[in-house]
Every structure is written in C-alpha cells, then in structure tokens.
N, C-alpha and C positions, 0 to 999 in steps of 0.2 A: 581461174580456179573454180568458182562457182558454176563453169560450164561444165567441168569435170563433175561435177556433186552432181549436177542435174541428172546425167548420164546414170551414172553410175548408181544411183536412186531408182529403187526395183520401182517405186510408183509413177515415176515418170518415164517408163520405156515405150519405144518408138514403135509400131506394128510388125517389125523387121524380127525383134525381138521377141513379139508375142508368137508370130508364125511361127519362130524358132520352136519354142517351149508345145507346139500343136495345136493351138488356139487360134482360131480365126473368126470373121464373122459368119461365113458361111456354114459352116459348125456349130456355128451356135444357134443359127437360123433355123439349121434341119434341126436340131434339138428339141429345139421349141416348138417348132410344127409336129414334130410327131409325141412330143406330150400335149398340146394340142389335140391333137387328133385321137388319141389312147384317152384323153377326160371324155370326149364326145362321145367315141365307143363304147365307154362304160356307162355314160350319161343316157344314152340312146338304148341300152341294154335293160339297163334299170327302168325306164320306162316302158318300156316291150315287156318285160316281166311285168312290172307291174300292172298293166291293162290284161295281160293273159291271167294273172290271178283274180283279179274282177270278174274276170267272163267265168270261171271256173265254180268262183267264188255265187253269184248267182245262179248258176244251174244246179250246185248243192245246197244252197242255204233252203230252209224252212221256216217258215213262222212262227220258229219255235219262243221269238223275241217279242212276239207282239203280246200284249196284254189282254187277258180275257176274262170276263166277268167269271167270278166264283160262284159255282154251283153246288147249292144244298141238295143233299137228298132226305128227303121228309119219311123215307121208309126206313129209314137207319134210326135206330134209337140206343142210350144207353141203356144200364140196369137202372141206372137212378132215375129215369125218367118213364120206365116201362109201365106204371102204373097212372099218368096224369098228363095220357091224349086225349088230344080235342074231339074225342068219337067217345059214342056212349058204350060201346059195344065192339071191340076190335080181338082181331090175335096178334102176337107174338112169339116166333119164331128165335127158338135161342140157339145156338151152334156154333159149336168156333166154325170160322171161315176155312182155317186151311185141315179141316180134317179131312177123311177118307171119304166120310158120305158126305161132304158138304155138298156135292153136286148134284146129289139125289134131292134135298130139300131145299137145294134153290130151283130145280128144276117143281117140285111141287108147288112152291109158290109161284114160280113163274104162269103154270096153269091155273092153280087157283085165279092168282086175279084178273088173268081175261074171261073170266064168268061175269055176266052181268051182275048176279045179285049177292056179288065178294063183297063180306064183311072188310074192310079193311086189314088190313096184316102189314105186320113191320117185322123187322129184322135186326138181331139183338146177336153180335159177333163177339164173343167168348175169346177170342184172339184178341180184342182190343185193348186195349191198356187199363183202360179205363173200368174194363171188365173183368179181365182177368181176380179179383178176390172172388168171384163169385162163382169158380167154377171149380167144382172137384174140392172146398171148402178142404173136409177133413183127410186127405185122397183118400177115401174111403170108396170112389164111385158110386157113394149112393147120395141125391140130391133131398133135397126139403120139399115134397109134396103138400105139405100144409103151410108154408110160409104166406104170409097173408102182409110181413109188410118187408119192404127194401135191404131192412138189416137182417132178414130171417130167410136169404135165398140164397140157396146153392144148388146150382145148376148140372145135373150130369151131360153126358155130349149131346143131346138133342133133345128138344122141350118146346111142346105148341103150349101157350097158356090163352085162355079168353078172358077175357076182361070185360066188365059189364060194370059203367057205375064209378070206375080207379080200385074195381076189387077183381080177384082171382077168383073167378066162378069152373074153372076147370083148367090140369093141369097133367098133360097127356106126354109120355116120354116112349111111347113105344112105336115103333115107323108106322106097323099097320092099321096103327088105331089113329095117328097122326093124318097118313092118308086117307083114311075113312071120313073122318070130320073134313078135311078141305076139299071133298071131291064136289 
C-alpha cells in the first residue's frame, strides 16, 4: 500500500510523468539560456548606451561647473556711496541701465576714459534696487540740482555730477553739455 501513496503522490512522480504534463530538462535548459542570454543583451546594451552618453556628454558639456573667482567692478557704485571715493576729484554717471539712451552714455564713457588725463568716472544704474528711491522721487521728472547730501537726490534719466573733496561741485543733466565736459 505505501508503494501505491508513493505513486500516486504528485511530489514524488517519475520523469515519464513530468514529460507527460511538457516538462522536461531540455526545456528548461533552453529557458534558461535564452534568459541568459536576453540579461546579457540588455546588460551589454545599457553599457553601450551608457559610454555613448559619456562621449556625448563631453562634447556638450562647458565649464560652466567649475568655480571662478568673483569679480568686483570698482566703476559701479551706489547712490549711498556716490559721494565718498577714494579720488579727490572724480565723475559720476547716473542713468538707468536699461533706458533707451543708455547706450549713448555708455558709449561716452567708454571714450572718455581711454583719454589719458580721464578724471575718473563711475557709474551709478538707476535700475538698481538699491537705487531705484532716487530716481524720478516725486514722478514729477524734475531732479534735485542743489542736493548737496544722499537723502536730498533725485535723479531724472541722465546725470553727470563731479565731485571734488565728497561734495557736488557740478551737476549737468543735459546730453550736450554732458558730452562737452567728457570730451
């Protein structure tokens, strides 16, 4: 009777019986070779891609990751500092950046100081944050020609002033007269 249970016990069947049901070793052999062979494929793929995006990846990249020293520019100034540069005698150029003639009076400075005997001049952007209260104060368009200290300026669109001493000795808002003094 126990030989009958063995039999007849799905865990103990004979290979006659697995063939039956389609199971064999050779079936299982291909199986596993060609999952096998589909992990390589894909293994082998993913590495081909991924050396193709390195190569790619170097011929677009820029050094835009690399770290570089912070550059001051000494001809930039605020309003609050407009009156107390290290020069005894300098101008300042006031204009927002992004107005319509800002290109005219950068272009005048730009010539001004390749003159050799250029007073110094800085440049003082009306666009700046930091500036913006001091321009067009009451929008009235008309500025402070007598202002003599930091809380008493207001600036219309374009203003040469010379400084002699950390005082306003002249204070010119008209282009042509602008240009006349920097020529």
């Amino acid at each position: 009777m126990k030989k009958k249970q063995v039999k007849e016990n799905p865990l103990f069947n004979n290979s006659k019986e697995i063939k039956m049901h389609g199971f064999n070793s050779d079936e299982e052999d291909n199986l596993v070779k060609k999952f096998i062979i589909i992990v390589l494929v894909i293994a082998l793929l993913a590495v081909i891609i991924y050396f193709v995006s390195e190569i790619f990846k170097k011929d677009t990249e820029t050094n835009d990751n690399e770290v570089q020293a912070g550059v001051i520019d000494y001809s930039v100034v605020s309003v609050g500092t407009i009156l107390n540069r290290p020069y005894d005698n300098y101008y300042v150029m006031v204009y927002p950046k992004e107005s319509d003639d800002a290109f005219r009076y950068s272009m005048l400075i730009s010539s001004y100081t390749n003159k050799e005997d250029a007073k110094k001049i800085y440049f003082c952007d009306l666009d700046n944050a930091l500036n913006k209260e001091y321009y067009n104060v009451n929008n009235d368009n008309i500025s402070n020609p007598k202002a003599k200290k930091i809380s008493e300026f207001d600036f219309g669109d374009a203003t040469l002033l010379e400084i002699k001493n950390g005082e306003i000795v002249n204070y010119i808002e008209d282009y042509t007269t602008i240009q006349e003094k920097l020529k």
